[in-house]
C-alpha positions, -999 to 999 in steps of 0.1 A, spaced: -521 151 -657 -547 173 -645 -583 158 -649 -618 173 -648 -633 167 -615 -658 182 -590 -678 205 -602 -697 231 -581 -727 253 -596 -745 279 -572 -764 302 -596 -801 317 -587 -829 340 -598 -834 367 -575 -869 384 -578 -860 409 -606 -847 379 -630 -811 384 -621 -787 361 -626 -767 359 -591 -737 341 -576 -740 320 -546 -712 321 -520 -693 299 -510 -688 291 -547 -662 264 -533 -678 249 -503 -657 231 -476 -618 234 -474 -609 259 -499 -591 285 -482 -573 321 -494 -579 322 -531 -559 336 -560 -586 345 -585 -573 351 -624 -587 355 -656 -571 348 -687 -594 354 -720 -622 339 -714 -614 320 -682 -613 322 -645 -586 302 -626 -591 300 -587 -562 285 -566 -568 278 -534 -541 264 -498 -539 231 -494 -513 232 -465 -503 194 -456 -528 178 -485 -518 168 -515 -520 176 -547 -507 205 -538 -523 245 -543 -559 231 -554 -576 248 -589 -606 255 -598 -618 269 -632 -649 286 -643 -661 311 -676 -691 324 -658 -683 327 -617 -708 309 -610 -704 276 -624 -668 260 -608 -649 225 -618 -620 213 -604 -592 206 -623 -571 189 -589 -539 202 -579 -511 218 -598 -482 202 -572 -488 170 -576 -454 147 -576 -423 153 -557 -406 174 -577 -428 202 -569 -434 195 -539 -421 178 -504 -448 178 -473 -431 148 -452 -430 160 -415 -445 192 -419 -465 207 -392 -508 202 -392 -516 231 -411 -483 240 -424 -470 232 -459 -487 251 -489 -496 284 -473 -522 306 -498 -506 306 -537 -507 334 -556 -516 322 -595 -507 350 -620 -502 352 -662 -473 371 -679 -457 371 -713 -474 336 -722 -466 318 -692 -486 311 -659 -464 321 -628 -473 303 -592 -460 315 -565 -463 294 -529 -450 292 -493 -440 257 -479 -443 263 -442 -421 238 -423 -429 251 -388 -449 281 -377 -446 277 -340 -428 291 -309 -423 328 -325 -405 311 -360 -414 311 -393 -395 284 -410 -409 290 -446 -395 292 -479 -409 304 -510 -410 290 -547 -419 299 -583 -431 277 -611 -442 279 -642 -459 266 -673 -476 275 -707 -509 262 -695 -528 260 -668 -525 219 -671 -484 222 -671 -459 212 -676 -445 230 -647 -414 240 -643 -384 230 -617 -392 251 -584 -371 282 -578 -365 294 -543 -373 328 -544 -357 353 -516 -387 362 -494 -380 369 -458 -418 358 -449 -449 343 -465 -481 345 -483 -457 356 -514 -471 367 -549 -464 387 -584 -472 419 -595 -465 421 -629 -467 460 -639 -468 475 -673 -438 483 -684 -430 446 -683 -411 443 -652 -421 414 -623 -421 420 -588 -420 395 -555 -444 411 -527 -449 394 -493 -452 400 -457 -421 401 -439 -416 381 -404 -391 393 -378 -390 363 -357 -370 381 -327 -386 380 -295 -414 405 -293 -415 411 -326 -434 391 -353 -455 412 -386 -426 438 -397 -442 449 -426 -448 444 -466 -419 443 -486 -412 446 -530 -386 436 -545 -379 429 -588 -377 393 -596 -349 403 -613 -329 403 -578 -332 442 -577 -330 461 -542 -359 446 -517 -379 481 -504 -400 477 -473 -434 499 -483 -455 491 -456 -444 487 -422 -458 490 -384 -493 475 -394 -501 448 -370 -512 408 -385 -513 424 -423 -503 392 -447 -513 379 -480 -505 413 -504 -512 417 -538 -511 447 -559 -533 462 -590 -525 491 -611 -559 509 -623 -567 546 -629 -529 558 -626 -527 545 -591 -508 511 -580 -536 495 -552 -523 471 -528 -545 448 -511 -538 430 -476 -558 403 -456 -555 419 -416 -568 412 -385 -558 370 -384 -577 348 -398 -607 342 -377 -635 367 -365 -614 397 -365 -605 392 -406 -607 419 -432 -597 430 -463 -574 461 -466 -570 484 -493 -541 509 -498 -538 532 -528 -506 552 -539 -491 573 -570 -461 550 -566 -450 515 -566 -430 521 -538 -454 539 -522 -459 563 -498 -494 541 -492 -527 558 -482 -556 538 -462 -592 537 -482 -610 565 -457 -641 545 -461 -627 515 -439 -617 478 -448 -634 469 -480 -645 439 -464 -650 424 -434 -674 405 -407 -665 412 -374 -687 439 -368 -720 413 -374 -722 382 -359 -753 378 -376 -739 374 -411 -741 343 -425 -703 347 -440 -680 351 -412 -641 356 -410 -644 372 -445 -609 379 -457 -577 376 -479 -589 386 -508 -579 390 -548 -594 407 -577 -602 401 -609 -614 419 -641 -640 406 -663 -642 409 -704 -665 435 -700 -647 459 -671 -667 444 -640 -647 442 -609 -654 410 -587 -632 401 -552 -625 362 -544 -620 360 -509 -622 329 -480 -653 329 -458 -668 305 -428 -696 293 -418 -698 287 -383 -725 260 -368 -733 285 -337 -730 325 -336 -691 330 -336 -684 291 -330 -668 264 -348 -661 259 -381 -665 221 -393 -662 231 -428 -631 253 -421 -626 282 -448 -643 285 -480 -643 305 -510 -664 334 -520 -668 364 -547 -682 395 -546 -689 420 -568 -669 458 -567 -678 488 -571 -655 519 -574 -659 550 -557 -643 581 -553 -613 563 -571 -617 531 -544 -627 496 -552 -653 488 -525 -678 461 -517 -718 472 -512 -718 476 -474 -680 465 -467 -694 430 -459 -698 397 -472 -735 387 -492 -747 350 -498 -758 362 -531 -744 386 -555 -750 400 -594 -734 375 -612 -715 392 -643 -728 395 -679 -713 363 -693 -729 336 -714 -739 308 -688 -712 281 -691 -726 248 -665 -700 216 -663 -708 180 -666 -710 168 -632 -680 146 -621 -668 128 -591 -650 145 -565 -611 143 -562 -593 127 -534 -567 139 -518 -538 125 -494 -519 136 -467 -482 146 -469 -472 123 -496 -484 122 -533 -505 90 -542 -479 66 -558 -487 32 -569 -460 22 -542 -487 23 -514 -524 33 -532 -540 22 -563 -573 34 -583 -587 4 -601 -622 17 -615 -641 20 -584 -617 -2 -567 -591 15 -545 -564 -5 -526 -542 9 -498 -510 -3 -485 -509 9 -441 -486 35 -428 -482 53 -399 -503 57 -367 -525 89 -367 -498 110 -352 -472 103 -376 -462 126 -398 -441 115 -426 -461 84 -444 -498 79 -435 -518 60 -453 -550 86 -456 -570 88 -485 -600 117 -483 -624 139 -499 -632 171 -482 -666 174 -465 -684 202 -485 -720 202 -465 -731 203 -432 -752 174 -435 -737 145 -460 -728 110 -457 -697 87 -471 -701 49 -475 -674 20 -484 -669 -16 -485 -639 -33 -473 -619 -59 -477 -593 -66 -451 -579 -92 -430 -559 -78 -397 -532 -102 -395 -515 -87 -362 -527 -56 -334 -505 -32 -355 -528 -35 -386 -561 -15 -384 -582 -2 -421 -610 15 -418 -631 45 -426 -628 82 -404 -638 117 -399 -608 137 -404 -589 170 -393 -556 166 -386 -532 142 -366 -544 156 -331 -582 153 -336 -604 121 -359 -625 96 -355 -618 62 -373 -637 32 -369 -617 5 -386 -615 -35 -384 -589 -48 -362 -575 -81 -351 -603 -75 -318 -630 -68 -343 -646 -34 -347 -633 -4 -329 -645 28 -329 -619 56 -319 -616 94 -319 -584 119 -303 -594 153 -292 -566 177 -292 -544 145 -291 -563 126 -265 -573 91 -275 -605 78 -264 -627 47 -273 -660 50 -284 -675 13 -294 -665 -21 -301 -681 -45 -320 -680 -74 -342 -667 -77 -379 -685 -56 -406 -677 -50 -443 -701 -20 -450 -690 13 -430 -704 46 -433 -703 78 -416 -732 106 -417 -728 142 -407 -758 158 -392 -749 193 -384 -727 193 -355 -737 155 -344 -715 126 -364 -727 92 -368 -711 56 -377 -725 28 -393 -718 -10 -399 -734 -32 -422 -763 -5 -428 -767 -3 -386 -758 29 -370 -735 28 -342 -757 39 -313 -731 71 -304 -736 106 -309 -701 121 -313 -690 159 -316 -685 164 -347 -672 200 -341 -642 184 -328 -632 187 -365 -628 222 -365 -604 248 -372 -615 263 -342 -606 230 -320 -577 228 -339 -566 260 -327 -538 252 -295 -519 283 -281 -507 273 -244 -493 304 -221 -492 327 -256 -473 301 -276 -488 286 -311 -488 246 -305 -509 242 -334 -532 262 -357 -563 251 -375 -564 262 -412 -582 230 -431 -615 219 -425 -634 185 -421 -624 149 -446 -643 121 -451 -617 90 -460 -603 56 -460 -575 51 -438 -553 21 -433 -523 18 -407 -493 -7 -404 -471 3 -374 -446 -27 -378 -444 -21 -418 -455 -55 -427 -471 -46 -458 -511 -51 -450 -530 -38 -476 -567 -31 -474 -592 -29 -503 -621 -4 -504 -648 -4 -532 -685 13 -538 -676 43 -522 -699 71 -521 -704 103 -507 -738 125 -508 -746 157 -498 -780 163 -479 
């Protein structure tokens, strides 16, 4: 079941008495949205790439108030992340509504490296947005970022990117093809980096949308327009409708892949990701957010004031419609939570160990994402290392190749971190039972029994931009998350230690 959880509310007065929206409307990791509006509410999915629940929702009636309703993918049948790459698995979900069903389409990534594209792409369904959802059905796209366009004489179509993984090659295009299994037809081809399509039909024209450029200072949205489906497909004259690269300046950066949506009252608004880097054109702790902005049309174009991204924006004409607050979800990495290894016991939660930090079929991670630049996240534990392969503890997290954990061992208290997979020591120290980490811009801090350990580590380690490892041209790794906050217990000899955390908290500063 899906439950009401974090809830995020970013609405302001600007001078005139306007209500406005204020971006990121999903702060931290909430990359490549898929905004939709059915009746009277707003569904935005976001990528959750090796982090389960799987293809994260959010749901509002205003766009500007946000909860989370956790992720639709949330058990094995839907979905299988053991061994995938950092930042593969669910690459950006496409969240559409036809003939009284929800549709979700996603891309499992199960290596993205050395020229490949190992991806396959599925469609579920379900008669709300809470499920049941239905078996997974492979559909037969030949790339990624795959999604619906449902047109008006009732007939569905698969559109994605298509990725020719022969040497020198790579982007080949945007292809269409009916769900029905109809003929696939290629209508955009020798664009260079154009993924993450989506289509709208408004005006007597079919209007198809494409995130360009890559996805870090370079990213845009694209829009197309054309008579026909099928195209031929015509560039907006005016430019990308959105973009950053041109202003360094902006306080939104990367500003891409985007998706529109209609309100009741015929206001256009994009959803698109966003960044916000700690120094002009640097890293990204906080990897990619989520953002709206409103649209415009002109000369028959949907277009954003100034083709760049604003912190604040008109909100629409809706009744206000604020959420009870609510605690924030956790999430875990490449395997469901299952009461075979985690349990939620009121404020209690007790984890059995996994693997090391490099391993990447069972770890034992359970995290929240880091949604502020400055914050801090507390627990108390309850373990007992019985051998050197059992360490529990607390850590700053990004992927396998770059953490901090400080955690109780059989030695005591050890403070650790891996940049770009090197391991280095930090502090050792004595048994504690309170731990606690603070972020203070890019400077992050740990804490023992309400003492702070006296080192100042780099917290941008935990960026997307860190992340990032391409070695003589060739993608090692890529860095599409952002920054965790979590409870993490290993057991390298699988001799069932289990570690109790309990009072844990997390505040934003």
């Amino acid at each position: 079941m899906i439950s009401p959880l974090a809830v995020f509310g970013f609405s302001a007065l600007n001078k005139e008495g306007t209500k406005m929206i204020r971006n990121p409307v999903l702060p931290g990791f909430h990359p490549d949205p898929s905004i939709l509006r059915v009746g009277d509410d707003y569904y935005l999915a976001t990528s959750t790439f090796e982090w389960y629940p799987g293809v994260r929702v959010h749901h509002s009636r205003d766009l500007v108030n946000w909860r989370s309703l956790g992720g639709l993918l949330n058990e094995p049948r839907l979905l299988d992340l053991s061994g995938v790459p950092d930042s593969g698995g669910v690459w950006a979900p496409d969240l559409t509504y036809a003939n009284g069903l929800f549709h979700l389409v996603y891309s499992v990534m199960d290596n993205y490296a050395h020229g490949y594209k190992d991806v396959a792409n599925y469609l579920v369904t379900a008669p709300a947005i809470e499920g049941p959802w239905s078996d997974p059905v492979r559909l037969p796209g030949r790339g990624f970022d795959a999604a619906l366009f449902h047109d008006d004489d009732g007939t569905s179509y698969l559109l994605n990117m298509v990725f020719d993984s022969r040497p020198g090659r790579g982007f080949a295009g945007i292809e269409l093809q009916p769900l029905d299994g109809g003929k696939a037809r290629l209508i955009v081809e020798n664009r260079s980096v154009s993924e993450g399509p989506h289509i709208y039909r408004a005006g007597g024209w079919y209007y198809l949308m494409l995130a360009e450029g890559g996805t870090g200072y370079e990213h845009r949205v694209s829009v197309l327009r054309s008579r026909s489906l099928e195209g031929p497909y015509e560039d907006d004259p005016a430019g990308p409708m959105l973009t950053a690269r041109h202003d360094p300046g902006l306080d939104l950066q990367k500003a891409g892949h985007g998706c529109l949506v209609q309100t009741q009252d015929g206001d256009w608004y994009l959803a698109h990701l966003a960044a916000r880097p700690y120094t002009t054109r640097g890293r990204c702790v906080l990897g990619r957010e989520s953002a709206i902005q409103r649209v415009e049309w002109q000369d028959g174009w949907p277009r954003v004031a100034g083709g760049v991204p604003a912190v604040e924006v008109p909100a629409p004409a809706l009744p206000p419609h604020p959420w009870e607050p609510a605690e924030e979800e956790w999430s875990t990495l490449r395997r469901p939570a299952s009461p075979g290894w985690v349990s939620f016991d009121g404020g209690r939660i007790t984890i059995e160990g996994g693997q090391s930090p490099y391993g990447l079929r069972a770890p034992s991670l359970v995290a929240r994402r880091v949604t502020s630049t400055r914050c801090a996240f507390e627990t108390t534990i309850d373990f007992e290392p019985a051998t050197v392969h059992q360490w529990a503890g607390i850590t700053a997290y990004y992927n396998s190749r770059n953490w901090y954990h400080l955690a109780l061992t059989p030695d005591g208290l050890l403070l650790t971190g891996s940049d770009r997979g090197a391991r280095t020591v930090h502090y050792s120290g004595g048994a504690a039972t309170r731990l606690g980490l603070e972020f203070d811009g890019p400077v992050l801090r740990f804490s023992a029994d309400g003492e702070t350990i006296p080192v100042d580590l780099d917290a941008t380690v935990l960026s997307d931009e860190n992340a990032d490892e391409i070695i003589d041209g060739q993608i090692r790794s890529f860095g599409f998350t952002g920054a965790f906050a979590g409870l993490w217990v290993q057991d390298l000899a699988g001799e069932g230690c289990r570690a109790t955390f309990r009072e844990t908290t997390y505040r934003a500063r």
